[in-house]
C-alpha positions as a printed NumPy array, in Angstrom:
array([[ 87.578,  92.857, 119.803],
       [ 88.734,  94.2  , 116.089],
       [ 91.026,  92.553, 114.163],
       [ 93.958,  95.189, 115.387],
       [ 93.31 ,  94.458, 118.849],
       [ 93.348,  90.588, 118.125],
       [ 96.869,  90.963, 116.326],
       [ 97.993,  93.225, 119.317],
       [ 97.166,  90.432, 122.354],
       [ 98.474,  87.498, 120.11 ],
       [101.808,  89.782, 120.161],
       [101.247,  90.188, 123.895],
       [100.904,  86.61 , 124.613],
       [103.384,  84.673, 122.156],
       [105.829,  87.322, 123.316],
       [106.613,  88.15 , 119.606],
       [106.194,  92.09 , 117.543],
       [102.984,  93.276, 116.463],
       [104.248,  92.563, 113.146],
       [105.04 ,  88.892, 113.146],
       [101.773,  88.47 , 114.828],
       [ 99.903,  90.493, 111.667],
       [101.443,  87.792, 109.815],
       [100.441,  85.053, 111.624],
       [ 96.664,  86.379, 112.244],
       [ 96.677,  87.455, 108.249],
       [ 98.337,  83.807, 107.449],
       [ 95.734,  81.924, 109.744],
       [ 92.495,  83.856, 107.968],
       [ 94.111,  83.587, 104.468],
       [ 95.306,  79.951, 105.117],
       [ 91.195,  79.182, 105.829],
       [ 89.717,  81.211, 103.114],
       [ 91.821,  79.381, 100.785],
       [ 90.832,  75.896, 101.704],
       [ 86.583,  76.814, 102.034],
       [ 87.056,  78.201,  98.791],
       [ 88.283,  75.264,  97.51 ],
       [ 85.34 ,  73.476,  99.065],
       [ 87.518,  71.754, 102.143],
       [ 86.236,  71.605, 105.347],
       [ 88.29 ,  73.472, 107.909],
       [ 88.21 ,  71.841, 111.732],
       [ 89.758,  73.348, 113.918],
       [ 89.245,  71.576, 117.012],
       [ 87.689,  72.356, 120.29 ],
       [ 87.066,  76.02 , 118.503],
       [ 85.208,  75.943, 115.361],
       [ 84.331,  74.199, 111.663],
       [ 84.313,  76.521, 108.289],
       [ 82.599,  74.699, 105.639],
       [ 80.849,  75.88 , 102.078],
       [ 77.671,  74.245, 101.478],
       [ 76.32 ,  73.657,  98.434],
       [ 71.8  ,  73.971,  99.296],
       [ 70.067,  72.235,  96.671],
       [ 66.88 ,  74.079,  94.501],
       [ 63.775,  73.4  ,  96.599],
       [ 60.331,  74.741,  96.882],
       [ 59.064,  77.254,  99.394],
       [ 56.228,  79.446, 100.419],
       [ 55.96 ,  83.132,  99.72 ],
       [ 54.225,  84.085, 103.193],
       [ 52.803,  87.38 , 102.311],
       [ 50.354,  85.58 ,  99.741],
       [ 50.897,  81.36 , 100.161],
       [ 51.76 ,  81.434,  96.511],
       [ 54.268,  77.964,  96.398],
       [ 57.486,  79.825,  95.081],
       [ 60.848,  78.006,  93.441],
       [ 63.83 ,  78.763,  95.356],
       [ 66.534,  78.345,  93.667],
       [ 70.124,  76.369,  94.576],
       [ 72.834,  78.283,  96.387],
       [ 76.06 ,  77.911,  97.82 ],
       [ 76.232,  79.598, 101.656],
       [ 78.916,  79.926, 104.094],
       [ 78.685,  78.217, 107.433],
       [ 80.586,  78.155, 110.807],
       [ 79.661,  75.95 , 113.604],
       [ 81.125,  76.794, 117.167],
       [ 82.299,  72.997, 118.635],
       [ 82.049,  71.93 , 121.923],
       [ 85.473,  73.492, 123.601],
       [ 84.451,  77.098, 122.554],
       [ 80.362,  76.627, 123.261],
       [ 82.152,  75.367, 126.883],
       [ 84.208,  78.24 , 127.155],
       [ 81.318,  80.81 , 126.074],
       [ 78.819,  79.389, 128.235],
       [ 80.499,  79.668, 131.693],
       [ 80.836,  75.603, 131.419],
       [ 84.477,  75.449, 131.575],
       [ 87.257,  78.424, 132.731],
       [ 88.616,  80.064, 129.791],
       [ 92.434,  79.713, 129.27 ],
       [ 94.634,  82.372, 131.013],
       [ 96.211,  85.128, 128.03 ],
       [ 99.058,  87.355, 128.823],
       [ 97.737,  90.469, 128.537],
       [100.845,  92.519, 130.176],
       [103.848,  92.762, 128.015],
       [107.026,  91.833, 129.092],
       [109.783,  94.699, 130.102],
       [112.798,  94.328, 127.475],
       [116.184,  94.916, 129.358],
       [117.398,  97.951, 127.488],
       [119.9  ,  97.01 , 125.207],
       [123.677,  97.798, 125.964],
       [125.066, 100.731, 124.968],
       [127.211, 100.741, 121.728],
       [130.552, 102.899, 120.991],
       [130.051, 104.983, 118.364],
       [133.088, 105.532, 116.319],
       [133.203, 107.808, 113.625],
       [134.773, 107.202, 110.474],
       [136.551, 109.808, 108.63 ],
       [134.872, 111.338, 105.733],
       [135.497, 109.967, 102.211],
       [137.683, 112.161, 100.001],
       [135.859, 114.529,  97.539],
       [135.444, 113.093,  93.69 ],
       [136.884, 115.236,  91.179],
       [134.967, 115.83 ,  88.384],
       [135.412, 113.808,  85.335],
       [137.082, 115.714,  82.523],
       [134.319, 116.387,  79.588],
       [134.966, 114.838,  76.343],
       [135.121, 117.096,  73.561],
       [133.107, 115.499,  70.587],
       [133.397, 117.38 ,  67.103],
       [130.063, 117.816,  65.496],
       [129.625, 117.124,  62.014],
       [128.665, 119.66 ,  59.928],
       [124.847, 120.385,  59.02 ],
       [123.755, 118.941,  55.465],
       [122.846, 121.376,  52.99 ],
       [119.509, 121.661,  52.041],
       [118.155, 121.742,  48.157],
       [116.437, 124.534,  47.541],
       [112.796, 124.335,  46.894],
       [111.483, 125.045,  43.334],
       [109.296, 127.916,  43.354],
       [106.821, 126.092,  41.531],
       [106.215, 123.397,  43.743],
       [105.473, 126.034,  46.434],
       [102.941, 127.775,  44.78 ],
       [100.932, 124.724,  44.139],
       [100.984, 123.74 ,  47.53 ],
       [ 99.695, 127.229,  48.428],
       [ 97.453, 126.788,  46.193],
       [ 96.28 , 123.753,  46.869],
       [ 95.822, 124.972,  50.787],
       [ 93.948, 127.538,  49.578],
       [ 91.24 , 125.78 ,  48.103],
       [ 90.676, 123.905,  50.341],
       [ 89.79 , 126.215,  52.753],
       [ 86.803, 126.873,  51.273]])
């Protein structure tokens, strides 16, 4: 079972939309994740313990050679099945009964539709007419200073 058809039989059997279910499913996992990541231990009983656990450095054996090898300290994920679900998976004890037909919905009753005249037409706002000052003059450029420049541009090119 994927994840999409998990969320789709939760809807199924707590009689709620596929999308409150996502949320619930996504809120369950991220609820977990958060508290192993902290370094809690989740329990949730009669189906299974999340713990992180912290292995300490240790020395092993390298068994293509027998060479005595460091291994080094890690932190590993780990998820033991309790004794309600190893039950349940093992034939021991029935497994609970799940909804897995969905429920007809009694059509909702029709509604009058009653239309509603259409709002009168805007008229455009009038445009305000905004006088423009007039340009500044400019100074006119000594010739001089223009010929250095070109000058100037002209060396440089080379």
């Amino acid at each position: 079972m994927k994840k999409r058809e998990l969320i789709q039989a939760v809807a199924i059997h707590t009689d709620v939309d596929n999308k409150t279910a996502a949320k619930m499913v996504e809120g369950t996992i991220d609820v977990i994740l958060a508290n192993v990541a902290k370094g809690e231990i989740v329990n949730i009983s009669g189906f299974a313990k999340f713990a992180k656990i912290k292995r300490p450095a240790r020395m092993g054996r390298n068994p293509a050679t027998g060479e005595t090898i460091r291994i080094k300290a890690k932190t590993v994920a780990k998820i033991t099945a309790l004794k309600g679900f190893k039950d349940i998976a093992l034939g021991v004890t029935a497994a609970p009964k799940v909804n897995t037909v969905k429920r007809a919905v009694a059509p909702a009753p029709a509604k009058k539709v009653v239309k509603k005249a259409a709002p009168a037409k805007k008229k455009p706002a009038a445009k305000k007419v905004v006088k423009k000052a007039a340009p500044a003059k400019k100074k006119p450029v000594a010739k001089k200073a223009v010929k250095k420049t070109v000058k100037k541009a002209a060396v440089k090119r080379r």
